[in-house]
C-alpha positions in Angstrom: 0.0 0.0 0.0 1.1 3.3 -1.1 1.5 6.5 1.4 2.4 10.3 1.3 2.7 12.3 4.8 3.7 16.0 4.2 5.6 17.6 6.7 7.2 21.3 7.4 4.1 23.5 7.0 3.0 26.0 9.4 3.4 29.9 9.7 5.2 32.1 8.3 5.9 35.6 7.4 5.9 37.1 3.9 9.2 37.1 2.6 10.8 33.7 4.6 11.1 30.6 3.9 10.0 27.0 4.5 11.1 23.7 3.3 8.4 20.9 2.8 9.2 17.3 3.1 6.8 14.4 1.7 8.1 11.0 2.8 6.7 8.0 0.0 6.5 4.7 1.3 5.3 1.6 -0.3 6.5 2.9 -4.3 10.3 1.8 -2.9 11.2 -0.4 -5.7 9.7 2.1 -8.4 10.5 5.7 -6.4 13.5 6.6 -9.0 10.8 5.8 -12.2 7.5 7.7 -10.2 6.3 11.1 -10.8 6.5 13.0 -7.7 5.0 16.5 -7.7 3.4 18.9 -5.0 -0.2 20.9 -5.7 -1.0 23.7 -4.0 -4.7 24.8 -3.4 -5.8 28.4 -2.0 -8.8 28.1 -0.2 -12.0 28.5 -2.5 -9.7 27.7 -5.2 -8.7 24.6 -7.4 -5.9 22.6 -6.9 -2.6 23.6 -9.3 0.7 22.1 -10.0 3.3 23.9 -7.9 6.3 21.3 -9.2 6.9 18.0 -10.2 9.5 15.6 -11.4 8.4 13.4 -14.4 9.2 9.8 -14.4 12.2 10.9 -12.4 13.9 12.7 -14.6 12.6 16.0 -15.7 11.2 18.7 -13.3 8.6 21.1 -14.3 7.5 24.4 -12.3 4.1 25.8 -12.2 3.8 29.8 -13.7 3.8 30.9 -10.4 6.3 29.1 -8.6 9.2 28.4 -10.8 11.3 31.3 -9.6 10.5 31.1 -5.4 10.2 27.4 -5.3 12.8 24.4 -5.7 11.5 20.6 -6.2 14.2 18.0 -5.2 14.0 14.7 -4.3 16.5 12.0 -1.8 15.5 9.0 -3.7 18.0 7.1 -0.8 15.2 8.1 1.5 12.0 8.0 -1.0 11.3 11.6 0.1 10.7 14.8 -2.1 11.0 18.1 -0.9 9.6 21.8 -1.9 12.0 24.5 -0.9 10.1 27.7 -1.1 11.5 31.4 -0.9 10.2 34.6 -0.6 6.9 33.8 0.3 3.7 35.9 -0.5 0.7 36.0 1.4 -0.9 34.4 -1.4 0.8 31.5 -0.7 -1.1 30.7 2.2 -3.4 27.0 1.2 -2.7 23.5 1.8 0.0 22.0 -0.2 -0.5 18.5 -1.5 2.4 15.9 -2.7 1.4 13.4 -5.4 2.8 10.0 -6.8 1.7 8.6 -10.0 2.9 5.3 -11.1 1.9 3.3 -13.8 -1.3 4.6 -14.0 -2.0 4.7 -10.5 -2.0 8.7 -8.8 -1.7 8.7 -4.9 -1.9 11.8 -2.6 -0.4 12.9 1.0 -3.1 14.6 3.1 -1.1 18.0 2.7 0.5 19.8 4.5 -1.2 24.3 5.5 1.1 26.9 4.9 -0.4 30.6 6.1 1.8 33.4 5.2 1.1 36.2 7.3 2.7 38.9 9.6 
């Protein structure tokens, strides 16, 4: 059985920083091969691509993210991370971390972020 758990949400103020972790279990064998990517929903809003690795190779940025946000991945420890700078109130929503695998999509109960001073 497949399982995401985000981590390293939580408050903080426009213009820091925060590093999310989500921590993949069960896709061990195929973690390397997966595509990994973290969605970010504001509330009353739909859920968008933030960034994502594609079959483990190439990584892809949302418009709105590719120049705060980083996507990387410790495929020692089946874990992929979102490092995101410079943070804008906007920001504030749940973020989401998602696996897909041969046809099979499986998402982390995400993580909030609230951006606020």
């Amino acid at each position: 059985q497949v399982h995401l758990v985000e981590s390293g949400g939580g408050l903080v103020q426009p213009g820091g920083s925060l590093r999310l972790s989500c921590a993949v279990s069960g896709l061990e064998r195929f973690f390397t091969l997966a595509t990994t990517a973290w969605y970010f929903q504001a509330p009353g809003k739909e859920r968008e691509l933030v960034a994502g690795r594609i079959g483990g190779a190439r990584t892809i940025y949302g418009d709105s993210f590719e120049s705060r946000f980083t996507f990387s991945s410790d495929n020692a420890k089946n874990t992929v991370y979102l490092q995101m700078s410079s943070l804008r109130p906007e920001d504030t929503g749940v973020y989401y971390c998602k696996a897909q695998y041969w046809g099979h999509e499986y998402w982390g109960q995400g993580t909030q972020v609230t951006v606020s001073s």
